[in-house]
MARTILO-55833 format. One record per residue (C-alpha): x, y, z. Coordinates in pm, whole numbers, plus 50000, padded with zeros to 5 digits. Example, Ala and Ser with C-alpha at 12.3 -4.5 7.8 and 13.67 -1.06 7.14 Angstrom:
<pators>
512304955050780;513674989450714;
</pators>
This chain:
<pators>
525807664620654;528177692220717;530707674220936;531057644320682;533177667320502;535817669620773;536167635720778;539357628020556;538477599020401;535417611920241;536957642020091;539437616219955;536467596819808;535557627819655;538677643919535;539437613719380;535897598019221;535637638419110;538497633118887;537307602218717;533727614018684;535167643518481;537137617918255;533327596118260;531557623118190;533547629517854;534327596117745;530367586517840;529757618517579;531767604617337;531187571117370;527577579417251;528377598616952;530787563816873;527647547016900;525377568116676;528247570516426;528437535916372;524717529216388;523747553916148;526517545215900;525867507415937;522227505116016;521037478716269;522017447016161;525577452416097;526057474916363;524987446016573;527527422716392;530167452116534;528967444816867;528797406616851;532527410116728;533977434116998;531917418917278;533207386017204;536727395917234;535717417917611;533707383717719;536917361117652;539417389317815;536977390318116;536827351718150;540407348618142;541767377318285;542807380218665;542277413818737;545447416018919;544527455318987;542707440119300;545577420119391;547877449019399;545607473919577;544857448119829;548587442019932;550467470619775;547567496619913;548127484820261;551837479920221;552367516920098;550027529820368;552487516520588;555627528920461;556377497420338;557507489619951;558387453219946;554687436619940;553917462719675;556247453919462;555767417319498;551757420919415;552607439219127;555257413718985;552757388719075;549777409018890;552327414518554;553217374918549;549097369218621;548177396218291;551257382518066;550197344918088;546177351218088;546617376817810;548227352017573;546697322817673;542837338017655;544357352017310;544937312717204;541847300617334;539117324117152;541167322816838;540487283016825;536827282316981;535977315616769;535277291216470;533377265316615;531147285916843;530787317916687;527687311016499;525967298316814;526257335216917;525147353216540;528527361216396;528487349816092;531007330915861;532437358615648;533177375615971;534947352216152;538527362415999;538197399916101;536827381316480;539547363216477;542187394016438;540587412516678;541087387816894;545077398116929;544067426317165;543337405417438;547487404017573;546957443317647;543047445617681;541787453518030;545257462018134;544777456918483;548597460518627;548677499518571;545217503718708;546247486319025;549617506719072;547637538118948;545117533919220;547287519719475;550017555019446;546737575619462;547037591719106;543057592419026;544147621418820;546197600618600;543177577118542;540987601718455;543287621018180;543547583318008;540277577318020;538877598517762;541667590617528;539877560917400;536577571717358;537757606217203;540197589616966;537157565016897;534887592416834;536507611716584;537267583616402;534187571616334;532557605516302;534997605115984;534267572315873;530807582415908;531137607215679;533197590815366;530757562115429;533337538615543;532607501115488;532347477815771;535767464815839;537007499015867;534777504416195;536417473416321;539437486316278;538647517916464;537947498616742;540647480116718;543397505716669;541847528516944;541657496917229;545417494317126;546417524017181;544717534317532;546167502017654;549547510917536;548707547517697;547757530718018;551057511618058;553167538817978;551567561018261;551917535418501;555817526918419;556537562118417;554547571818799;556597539918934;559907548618769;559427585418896;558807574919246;561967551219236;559707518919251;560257500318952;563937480919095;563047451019267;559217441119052;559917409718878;557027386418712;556747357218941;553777330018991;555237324219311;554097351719526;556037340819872;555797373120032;551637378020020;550147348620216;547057339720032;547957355319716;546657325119501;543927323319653;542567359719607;543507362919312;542077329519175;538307341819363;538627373419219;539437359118837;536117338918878;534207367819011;534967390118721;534337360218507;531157358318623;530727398918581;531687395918217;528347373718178;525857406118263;527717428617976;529827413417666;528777374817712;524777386417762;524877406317461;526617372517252;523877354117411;521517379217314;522737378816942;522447339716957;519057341517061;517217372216905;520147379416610;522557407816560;519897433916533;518707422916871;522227428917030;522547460416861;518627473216994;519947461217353;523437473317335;521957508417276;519587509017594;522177491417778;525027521717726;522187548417834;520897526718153;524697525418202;525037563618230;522727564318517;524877543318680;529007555218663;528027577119012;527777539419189;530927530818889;533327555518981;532807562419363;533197518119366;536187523119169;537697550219468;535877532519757;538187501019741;541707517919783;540297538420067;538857511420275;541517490620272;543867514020451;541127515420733;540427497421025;537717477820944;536707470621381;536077507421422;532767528621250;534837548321061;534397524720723;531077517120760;530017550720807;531927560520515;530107536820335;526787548520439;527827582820310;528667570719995;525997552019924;523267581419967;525977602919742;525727576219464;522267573419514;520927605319489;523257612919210;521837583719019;518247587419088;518487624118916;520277608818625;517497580918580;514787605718617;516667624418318;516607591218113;513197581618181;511767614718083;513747621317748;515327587917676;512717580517369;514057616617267;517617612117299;517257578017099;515727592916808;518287620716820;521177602216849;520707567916685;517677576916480;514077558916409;515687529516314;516967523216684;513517533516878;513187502417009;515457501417246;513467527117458;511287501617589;514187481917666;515427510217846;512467512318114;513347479518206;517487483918238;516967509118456;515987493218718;520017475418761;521867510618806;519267518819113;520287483519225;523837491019202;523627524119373;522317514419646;525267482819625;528427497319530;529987494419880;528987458619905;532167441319679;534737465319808;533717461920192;534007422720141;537037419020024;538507444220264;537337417620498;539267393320314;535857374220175;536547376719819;534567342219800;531557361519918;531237379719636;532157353319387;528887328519516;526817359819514;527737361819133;527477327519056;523537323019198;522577349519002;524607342318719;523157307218694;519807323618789;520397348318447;520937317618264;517857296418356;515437325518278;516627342717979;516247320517688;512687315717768;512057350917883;514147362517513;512007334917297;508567353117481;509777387617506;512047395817258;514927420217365;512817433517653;512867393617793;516417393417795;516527430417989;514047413718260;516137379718300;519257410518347;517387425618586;516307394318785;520007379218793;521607416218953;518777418319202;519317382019320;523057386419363;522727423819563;520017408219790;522407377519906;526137403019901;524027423320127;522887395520377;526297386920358;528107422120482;525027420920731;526907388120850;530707401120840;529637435820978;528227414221288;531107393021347;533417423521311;531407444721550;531017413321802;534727407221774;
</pators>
């Protein structure tokens, strides 16, 4: 293993997913001790009203969002690696016109369907004003722009430093509502006023890295992306992709609170952020992986060897971490969300199973649309998407919260199995060609 550190690429991959696991590490910290705040002050039943509420507003910004960061690596990255400015600035133009009209438009849309559908999903009627509200976050939630120009000018370092302020700011706050006892809407407005400003945080770091690399004259918003030939068409594949990803975290636990009630999304959000831990390795090197492939030559072994080396990195990493969670995770429950929230533990042994899954997958997304198959992903989603939704009513009604866990489980194994036959196919053609 010695000479995989002289390669260049993988001490890139390192350098930079080291940054952001120091930034995970802290907000992951903190994002518990949000989590046990709330759920101690609240109890189970309106801490799961908390989650019904915030997840609804992620599950609408996921649907209609574009994630235009993907967009902009994919032309800008390549651009930039060649000296070249002009397609990078026309991706990111593109990617702020994408954000701006999504933003407002998915604002619009959950605003009106909140009160017709949001008792199909457990929020209840007295709560559907404060929904509503938090609704106006989605213009600057996920702010996807900044990530991609972030990424794209190689400042993982800037990433990292925002992404603890969130979950820090979060934390203290509701350690000190905690204490005075705050009532409900006050925890909602936590969230609210700490999504707000680490979006605001996010924008103003990427403005200021283009304006002090001399980049920002010449981006305009466009929809009309002449200068990157298949622009629309990424970018629509990747907006259904990561509308189909929003259905395995916010929309599953809505579907979950539908079907089982608030206290069930609360018992399953709970397991679901500690399976989760297990798996930021797969997160973060995924999350790196993607702006160094595409500045590779894909026809040569250098990629896919980097992707090999990646994946046992991630893996091993993860497999420790899930050994930690399997051993003490009853433990750290009762610690940190008390006796009240024990049952998710059992719902934990199942969840555990999808962050092995996505260790062992985290190449598989980036590699493919390197290739310039961002379809392949997208049908990979959508089969076990539709495969999630055919099994987890009745598995939920049978089960209980574990049920909907083992439909979770079912749906991400179906769609690694059929991205991996998939790079098996590309990596053939490539290799051939």
């Amino acid at each position: 293993m010695r000479h995989w550190f002289k390669d260049r690429h993988f001490k890139s991959l390192l350098k930079n997913s080291g940054y952001l696991a120091v930034s995970k590490a802290v907000a992951a910290v903190a994002g518990l001790a949000t989590l046990a705040f709330a759920g101690r002050s609240l109890g189970v039943l309106m801490f799961g009203m908390l989650i019904l509420i915030t997840s609804y507003a992620k599950a609408a910004s996921g649907i209609s969002k574009f994630q235009s960061w993907q967009l902009i690596v994919r032309y800008g990255g390549q651009a930039l690696e060649a000296g070249e400015t002009t397609e990078f600035k026309a991706s990111t133009g593109f990617g702020l016109a994408l954000d701006v009209v999504s933003g407002f438009g998915g604002m619009i849309l959950a605003i009106l369907l909140l009160p017709l559908i949001g008792g199909w999903f457990g929020i209840e009627d007295q709560y559907l004003v404060v929904a509503m509200l938090y609704c106006t976050l989605l213009p600057t939630m996920s702010a996807a722009v900044p990530v991609g120009v972030l990424r794209s000018l190689d400042r993982f370092d800037l990433l990292s430093w925002q992404g603890t302020a969130t979950p820090i700011a979060r934390a203290i706050l509701a350690g000190i509502a905690w204490w005075v006892d705050a009532p409900f809407e006050a925890f909602v407005a936590i969230w609210y006023v700490t999504e707000l400003g680490g979006d605001i945080y996010l924008w103003f770091l990427g403005w200021r890295e283009l304006k002090r690399r001399d980049l920002i004259k010449g981006i305009r918003p466009t929809l009309k992306p002449r200068r990157l030939p298949g622009a629309w068409r990424f970018a629509i594949h990747v907006n259904l992709t990561s509308s189909m990803t929003a259905a395995w975290g916010p929309i599953a636990r809505l579907i979950i609170g539908g079907l089982v009630g608030p206290a069930g999304a609360a018992i399953y959000r709970v397991a679901a952020s500690l399976a989760d831990s297990a798996q930021k390795p797969a997160d973060l090197l995924g999350k790196v992986y993607y702006p160094e492939v595409v500045r590779m030559d894909l026809a040569t072994k250098k990629p896919w060897k980097l992707m090999w080396r990646g994946t046992v990195l991630a893996t091993t990493l993860g497999v420790l971490t899930g050994l930690v969670l399997l051993v003490a995770g009853r433990w750290v429950v009762d610690t940190i969300f008390g006796a009240e929230f024990l049952p998710a533990y059992p719902v934990l042994l199942v969840l555990i199973i999808a962050p092995f899954l996505a260790m062992i997958s985290f190449p598989l997304v980036p590699m493919l649309y390197a290739l310039d198959r961002p379809d392949a992903p997208l049908k990979a989603r959508l089969i076990g998407t539709i495969l999630y939704f055919a099994v987890v009513a009745p598995l939920a009604w049978r089960f209980g919260v574990i049920g909907a866990a083992i439909a979770f489980v079912i749906g991400v194994a179906a769609m690694v199995a059929i991205q991996a036959v998939q790079l098996v196919g590309e990596y053939r053609r490539v290799r051939a060609r």
